[in-house]
LOZA-305654 format. One record per residue: residue in one letter; x, y, z of N, C-alpha, C, O, CB in turn. Coordinates in steps of 0.1 Angstrom, whole numbers, plus 2048, in hexadecimal, padded with zeros to 3 digits. Glycine has a CB too. Layout:
AXYZXYZXYZXYZXYZ
...
//
This chain:
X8097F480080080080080980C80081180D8097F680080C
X8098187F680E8237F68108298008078268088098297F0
X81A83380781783881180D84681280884B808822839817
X80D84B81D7FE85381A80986381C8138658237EC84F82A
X80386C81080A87880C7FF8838117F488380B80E8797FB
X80188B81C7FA8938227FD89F8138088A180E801896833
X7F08A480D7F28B18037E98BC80E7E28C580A7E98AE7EF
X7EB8BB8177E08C881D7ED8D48157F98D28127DD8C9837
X7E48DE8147E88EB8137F18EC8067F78F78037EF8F0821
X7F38E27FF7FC8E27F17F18E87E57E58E67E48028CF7ED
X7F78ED7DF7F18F77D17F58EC7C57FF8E67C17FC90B7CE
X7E58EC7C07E88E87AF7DC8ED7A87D08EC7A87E98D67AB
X7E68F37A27DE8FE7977D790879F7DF9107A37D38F978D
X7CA9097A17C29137A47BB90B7B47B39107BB7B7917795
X7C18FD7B77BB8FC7C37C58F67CD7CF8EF7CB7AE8F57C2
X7BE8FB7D87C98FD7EA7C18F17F17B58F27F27C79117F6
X7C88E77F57C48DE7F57BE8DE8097C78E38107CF8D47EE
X7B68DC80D7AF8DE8187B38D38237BA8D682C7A18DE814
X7B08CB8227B18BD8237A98B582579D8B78277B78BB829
X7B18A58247A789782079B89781E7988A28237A588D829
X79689481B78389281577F88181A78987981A7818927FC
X77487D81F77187382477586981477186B80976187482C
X77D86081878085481077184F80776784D80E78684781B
X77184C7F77698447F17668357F676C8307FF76E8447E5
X75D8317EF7618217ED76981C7E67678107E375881B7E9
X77081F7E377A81A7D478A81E7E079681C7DC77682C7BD
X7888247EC7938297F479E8357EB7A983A7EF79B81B7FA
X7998377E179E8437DE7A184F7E67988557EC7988467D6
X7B38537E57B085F7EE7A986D7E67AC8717DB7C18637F5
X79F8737EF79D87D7EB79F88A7F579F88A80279087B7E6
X7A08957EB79E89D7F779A8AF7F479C8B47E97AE89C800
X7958B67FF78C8C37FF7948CC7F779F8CD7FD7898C880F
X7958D67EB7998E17E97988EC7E67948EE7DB79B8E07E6
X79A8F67EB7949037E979890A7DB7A590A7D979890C7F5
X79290E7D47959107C87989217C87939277D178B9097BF
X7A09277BE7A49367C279693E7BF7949497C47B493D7B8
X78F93A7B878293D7B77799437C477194D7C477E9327B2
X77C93C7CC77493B7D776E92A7DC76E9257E87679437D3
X76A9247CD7649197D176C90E7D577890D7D375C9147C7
X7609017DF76A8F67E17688EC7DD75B8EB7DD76E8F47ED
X76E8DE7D976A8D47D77708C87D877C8CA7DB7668D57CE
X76F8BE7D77758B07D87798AB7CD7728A97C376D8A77DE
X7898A87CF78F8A47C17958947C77928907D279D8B17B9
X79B88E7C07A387D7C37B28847C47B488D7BD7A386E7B2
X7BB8807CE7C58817CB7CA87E7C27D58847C37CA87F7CF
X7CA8767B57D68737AC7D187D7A17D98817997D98637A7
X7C18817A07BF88E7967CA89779A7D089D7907AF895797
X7D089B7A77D38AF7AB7DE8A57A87E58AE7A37D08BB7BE
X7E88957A77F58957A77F689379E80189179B7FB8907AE
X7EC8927947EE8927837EC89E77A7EE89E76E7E488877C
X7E78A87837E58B577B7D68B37757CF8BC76F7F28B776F
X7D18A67777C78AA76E7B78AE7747AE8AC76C7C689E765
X7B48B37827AE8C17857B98C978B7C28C57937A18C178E
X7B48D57867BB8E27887B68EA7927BB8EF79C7BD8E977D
X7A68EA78C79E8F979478F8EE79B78F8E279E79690B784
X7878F679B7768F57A076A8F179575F8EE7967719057A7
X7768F47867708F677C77090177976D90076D7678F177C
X77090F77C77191977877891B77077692476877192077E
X78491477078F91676278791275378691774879E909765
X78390975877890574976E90D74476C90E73876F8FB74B
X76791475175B91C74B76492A74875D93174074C91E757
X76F93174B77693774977893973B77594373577F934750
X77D92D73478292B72777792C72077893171578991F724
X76992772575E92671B75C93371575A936709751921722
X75C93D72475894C72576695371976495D71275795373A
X77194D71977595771377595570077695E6F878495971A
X7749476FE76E9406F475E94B6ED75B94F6E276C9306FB
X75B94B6F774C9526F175095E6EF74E9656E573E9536FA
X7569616F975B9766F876197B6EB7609866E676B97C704
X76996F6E67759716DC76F96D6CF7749726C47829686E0
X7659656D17629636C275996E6BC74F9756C075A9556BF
X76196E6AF76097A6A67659846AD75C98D6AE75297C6A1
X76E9886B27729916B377F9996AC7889906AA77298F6BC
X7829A46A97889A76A179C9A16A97A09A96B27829B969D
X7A29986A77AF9906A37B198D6947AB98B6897AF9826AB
X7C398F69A7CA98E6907C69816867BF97868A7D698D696
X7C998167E7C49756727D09686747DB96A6797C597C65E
X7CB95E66E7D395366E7D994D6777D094767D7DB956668
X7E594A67E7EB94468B7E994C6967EB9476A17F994168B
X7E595C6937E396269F7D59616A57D49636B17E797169E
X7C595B69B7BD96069F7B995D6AC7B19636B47B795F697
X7C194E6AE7BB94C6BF7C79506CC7C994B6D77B79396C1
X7CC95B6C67D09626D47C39686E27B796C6E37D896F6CD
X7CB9676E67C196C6F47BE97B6F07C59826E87CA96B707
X7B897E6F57B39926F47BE99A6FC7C39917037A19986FF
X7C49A46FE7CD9A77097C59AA7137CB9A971E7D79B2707
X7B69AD7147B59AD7237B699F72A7BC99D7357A69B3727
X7B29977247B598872B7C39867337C598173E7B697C71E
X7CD98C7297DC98C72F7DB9957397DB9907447E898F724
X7DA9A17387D69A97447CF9A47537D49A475E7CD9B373F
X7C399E74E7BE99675A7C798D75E7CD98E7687B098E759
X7C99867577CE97975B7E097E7647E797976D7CF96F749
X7E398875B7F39917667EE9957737F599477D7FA9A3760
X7E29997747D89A27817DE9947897E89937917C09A6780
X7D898B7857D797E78F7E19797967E29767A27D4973789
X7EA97778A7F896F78C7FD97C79A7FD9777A580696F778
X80198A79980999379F80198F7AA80998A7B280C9A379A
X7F498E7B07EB9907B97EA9847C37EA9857D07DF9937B2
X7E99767BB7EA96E7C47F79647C27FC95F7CC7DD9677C4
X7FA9637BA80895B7BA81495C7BF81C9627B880C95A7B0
X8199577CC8239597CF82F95A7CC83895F7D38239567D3
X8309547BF83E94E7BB8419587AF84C9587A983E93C7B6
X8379627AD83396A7A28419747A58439757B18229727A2
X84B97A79C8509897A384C98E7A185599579B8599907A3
X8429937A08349A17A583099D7B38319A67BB8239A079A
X82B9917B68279907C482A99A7CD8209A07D282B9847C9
X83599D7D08399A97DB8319B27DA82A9B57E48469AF7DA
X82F9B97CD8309C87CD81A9C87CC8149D37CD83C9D07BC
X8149BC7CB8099BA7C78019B17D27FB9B87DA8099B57B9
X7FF9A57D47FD99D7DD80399E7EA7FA99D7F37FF9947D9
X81099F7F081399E7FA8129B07FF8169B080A8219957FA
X8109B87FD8089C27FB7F99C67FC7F39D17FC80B9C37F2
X7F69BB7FD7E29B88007DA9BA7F37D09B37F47D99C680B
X7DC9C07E87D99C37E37D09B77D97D49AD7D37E29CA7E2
X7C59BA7DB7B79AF7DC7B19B27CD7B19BE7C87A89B47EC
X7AD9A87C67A09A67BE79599F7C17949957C87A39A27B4
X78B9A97B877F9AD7C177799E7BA77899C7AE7779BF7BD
X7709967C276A9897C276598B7B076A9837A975B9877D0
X75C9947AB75A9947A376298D79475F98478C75999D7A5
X77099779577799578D78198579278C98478E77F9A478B
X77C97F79878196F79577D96978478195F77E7799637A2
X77197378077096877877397576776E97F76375C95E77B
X77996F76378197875177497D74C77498874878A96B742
X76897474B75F97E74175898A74B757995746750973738
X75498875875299276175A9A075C7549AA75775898D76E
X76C99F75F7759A875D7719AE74E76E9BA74D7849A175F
X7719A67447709AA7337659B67337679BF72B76A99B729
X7589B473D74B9B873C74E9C674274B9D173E73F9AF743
X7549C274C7589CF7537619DC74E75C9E774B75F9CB75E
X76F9D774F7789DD7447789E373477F9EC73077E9D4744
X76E9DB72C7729D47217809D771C7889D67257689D6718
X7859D970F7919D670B7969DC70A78F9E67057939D1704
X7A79E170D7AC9F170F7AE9ED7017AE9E26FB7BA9F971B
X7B29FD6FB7B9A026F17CAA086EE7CCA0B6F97B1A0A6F1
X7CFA096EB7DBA096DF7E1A056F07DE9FC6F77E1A1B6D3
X7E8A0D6F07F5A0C7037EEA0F70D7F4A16715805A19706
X7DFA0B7107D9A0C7207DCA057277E19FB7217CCA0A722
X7DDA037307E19FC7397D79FE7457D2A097487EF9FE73B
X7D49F374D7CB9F375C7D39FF7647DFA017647CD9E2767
X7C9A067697D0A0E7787C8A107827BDA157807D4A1E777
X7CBA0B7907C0A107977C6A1A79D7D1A1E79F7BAA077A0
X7B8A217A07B3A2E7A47B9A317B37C1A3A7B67A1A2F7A4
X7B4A2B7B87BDA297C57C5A1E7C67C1A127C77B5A277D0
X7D5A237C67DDA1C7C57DCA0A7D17DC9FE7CE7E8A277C8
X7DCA147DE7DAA077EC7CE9FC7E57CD9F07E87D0A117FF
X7C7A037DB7B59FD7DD7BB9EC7D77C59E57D87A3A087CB
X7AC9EB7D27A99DF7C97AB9DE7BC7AA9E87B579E9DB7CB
X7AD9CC7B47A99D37A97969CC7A67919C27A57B69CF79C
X7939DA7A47829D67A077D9E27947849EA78E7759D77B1
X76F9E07957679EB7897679FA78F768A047887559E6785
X7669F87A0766A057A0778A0F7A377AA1B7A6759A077AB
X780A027A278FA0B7A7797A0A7987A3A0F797799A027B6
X791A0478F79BA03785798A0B77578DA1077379C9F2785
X79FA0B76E79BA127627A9A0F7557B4A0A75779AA24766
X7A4A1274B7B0A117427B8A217437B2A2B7487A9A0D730
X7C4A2173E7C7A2F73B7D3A2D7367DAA237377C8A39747
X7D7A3872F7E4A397267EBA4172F7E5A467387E5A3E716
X7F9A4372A805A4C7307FFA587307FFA60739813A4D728
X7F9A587247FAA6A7227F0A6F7317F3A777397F0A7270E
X7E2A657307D7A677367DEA697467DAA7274E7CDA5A733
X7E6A627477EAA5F7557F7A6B75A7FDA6C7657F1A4D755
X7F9A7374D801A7C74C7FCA8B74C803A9574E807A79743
X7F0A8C74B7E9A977447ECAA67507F0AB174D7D6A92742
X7E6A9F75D7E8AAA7667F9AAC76E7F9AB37787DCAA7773
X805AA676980FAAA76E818AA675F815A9D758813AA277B
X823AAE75D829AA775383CAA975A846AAC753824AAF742
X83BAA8766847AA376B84AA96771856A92772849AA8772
X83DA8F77483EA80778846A7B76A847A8075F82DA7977A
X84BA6D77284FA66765842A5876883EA57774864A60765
X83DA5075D838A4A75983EA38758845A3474F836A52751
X83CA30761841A25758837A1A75882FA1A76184EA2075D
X835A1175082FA0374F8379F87568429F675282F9FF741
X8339F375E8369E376382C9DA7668269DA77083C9E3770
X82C9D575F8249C37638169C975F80C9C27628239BB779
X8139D47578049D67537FE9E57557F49EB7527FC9CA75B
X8099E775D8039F376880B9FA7658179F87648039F2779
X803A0876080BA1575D80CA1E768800A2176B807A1C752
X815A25770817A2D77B822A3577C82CA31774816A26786
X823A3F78382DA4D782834A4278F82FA3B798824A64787
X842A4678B84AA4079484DA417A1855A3A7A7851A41790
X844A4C7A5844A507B5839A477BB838A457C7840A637B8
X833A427B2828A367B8832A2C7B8834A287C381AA317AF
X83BA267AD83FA1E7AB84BA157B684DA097B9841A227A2
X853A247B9857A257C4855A237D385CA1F7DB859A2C7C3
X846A287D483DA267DE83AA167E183BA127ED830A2F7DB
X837A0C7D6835A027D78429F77D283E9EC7D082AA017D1
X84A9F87D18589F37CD85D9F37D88619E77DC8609FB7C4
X85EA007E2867A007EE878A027EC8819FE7F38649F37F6
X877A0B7E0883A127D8882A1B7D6878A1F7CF888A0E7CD
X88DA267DD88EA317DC88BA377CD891A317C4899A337E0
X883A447C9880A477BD88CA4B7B588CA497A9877A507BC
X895A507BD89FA547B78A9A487B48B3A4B7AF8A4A5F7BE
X8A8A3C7B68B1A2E7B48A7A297A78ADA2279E8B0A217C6
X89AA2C7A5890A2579B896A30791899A2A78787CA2479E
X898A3E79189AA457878A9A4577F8ABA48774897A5178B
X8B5A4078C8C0A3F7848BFA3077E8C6A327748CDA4178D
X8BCA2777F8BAA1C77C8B2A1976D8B5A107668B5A17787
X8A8A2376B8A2A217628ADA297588B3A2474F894A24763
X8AEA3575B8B9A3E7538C5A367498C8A3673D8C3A46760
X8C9A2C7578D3A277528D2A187468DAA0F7428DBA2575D
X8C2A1B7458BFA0D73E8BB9FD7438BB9F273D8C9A0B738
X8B9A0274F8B49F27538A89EC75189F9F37568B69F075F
X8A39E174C89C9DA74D8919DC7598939DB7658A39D174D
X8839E175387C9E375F87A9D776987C9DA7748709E975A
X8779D07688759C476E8859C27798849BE7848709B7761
X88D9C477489B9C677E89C9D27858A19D07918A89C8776
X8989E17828969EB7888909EA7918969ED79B8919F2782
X8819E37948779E379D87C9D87A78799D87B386A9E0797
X8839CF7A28829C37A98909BF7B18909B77BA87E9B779E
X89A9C77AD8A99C37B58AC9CA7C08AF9D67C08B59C47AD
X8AB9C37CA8AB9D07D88B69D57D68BE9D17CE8AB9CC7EA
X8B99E17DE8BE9EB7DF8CD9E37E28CE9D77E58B79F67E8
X8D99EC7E28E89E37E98EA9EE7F68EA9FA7F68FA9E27DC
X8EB9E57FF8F09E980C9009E680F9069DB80F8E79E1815
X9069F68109149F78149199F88209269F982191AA0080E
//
C-alpha cells in the first residue's frame, strides 16, 4: 500500500488544497479544495497529482466566456486570429501580480494588499466592465492603496495621465502606467535611484525590482 502524502495547503493550479474529504468506496484518496474563485469542491488525489483538475471549473467556463467574447471580433487574420484580446492579458497580469507569490510583481501588488474585487474573478465580468483599451492604455487605479474593480479602475494613456503636470515622469510596468513618484512610493526605492537607473538604461523590470546596495 502506497504511503499516505498529506497535500493539505499545497496549490495546483487555481486550487489550495483544504484537506482530506471522507474516503469513496473505491478508497480513493480525495480531498476538499478551495478554488481562487471562491468556490470549493472535492477532487481524487491523483487528478490534483496529474494536473488533470486545476480549478472548480471556472477555468472552463472562463474559456467558454472568452470564446464567445472573441468570436467575430475584429483580430489579426491567419495564425494570429486566435490570439487572446489584450484585455485578457491585462486581466490575466491583474491576477498573476495580485495573487501569485512566486510572481516578481507579487511584492509591489499582493503582498501589498492590494485586492480584486469578487466580481472581476471572472474575465467576461472584467471585459463588460472595462471593455477593450485602445492604442497604449493601460489599467490605472484611481486610488493607488484601492482595489482593482469598476469603480477604482479605468483605461488611460501617458498623455491622459500627464495632462495636469508635465514634470512628472511617466512609466509603464507590468500593465500599469504611473509617474514615478508613485512608483517609488510602491517599489520602496528612492525616486531619485528609479530616475538614475532609468537614465542610465536599465531594464524596467531590473529598475523596480533590484534592492538598493547597502555600503
Amino acid at each position: 500500500m502506497p504511503a499516505f502524502i498529506d497535500l493539505t495547503g499545497v496549490r495546483f493550479g487555481r486550487l489550495t488544497v483544504i484537506r482530506r474529504a471522507k474516503e469513496s468506496e473505491t478508497t480513493r484518496a480525495k480531498w476538499l479544495c478551495k478554488c481562487e474563485c471562491g468556490n470549493e469542491s472535492i477532487v481524487f488525489s491523483l487528478n490534483l497529482r496529474r494536473g488533470t483538475t486545476t480549478s472548480c471549473g471556472c477555468a472552463h467556463r472562463e474559456a467558454a466566456s472568452l470564446a464567445h467574447i472573441t468570436h467575430g471580433a475584429t483580430l489579426s487574420a491567419g495564425k494570429d486570429q486566435n490570439k487572446y484580446p489584450r484585455s485578457y492579458k491585462i486581466w490575466n497580469r491583474m491576477k498573476q501580480r495580485c495573487r501569485d507569490k512566486n510572481d516578481p510583481s507579487y511584492k509591489h501588488y499582493g503582498e501589498r494588499g492590494i485586492l480584486i474585487c469578487d466580481r472581476w474573478n471572472n474575465y467576461a465580468n472584467f471585459r463588460e466592465d472595462m471593455g477593450e483599451p485602445n492604442g497604449d492604455e493601460s489599467i490605472e487605479r484611481i486610488d493607488n492603496s484601492g482595489p482593482y474593480s469598476p469603480e477604482n479602475c479605468r483605461w488611460a494613456t501617458k498623455k491622459e495621465q500627464n495632462r495636469n503636470t508635465r514634470k512628472n515622469v511617466f512609466v509603464t510596468f507590468d500593465g500599469e502606467t504611473k509617474c514615478i513618484g508613485e512608483w517609488a512610493e510602491i517599489t520602496g526605492i528612492h525616486i531619485r535611484a528609479l530616475h538614475t537607473r532609468i537614465k542610465r538604461g536599465w531594464d524596467i523590470e531590473r529598475a523596480f525590482n533590484e534592492p538598493l546596495r547597502r555600503w
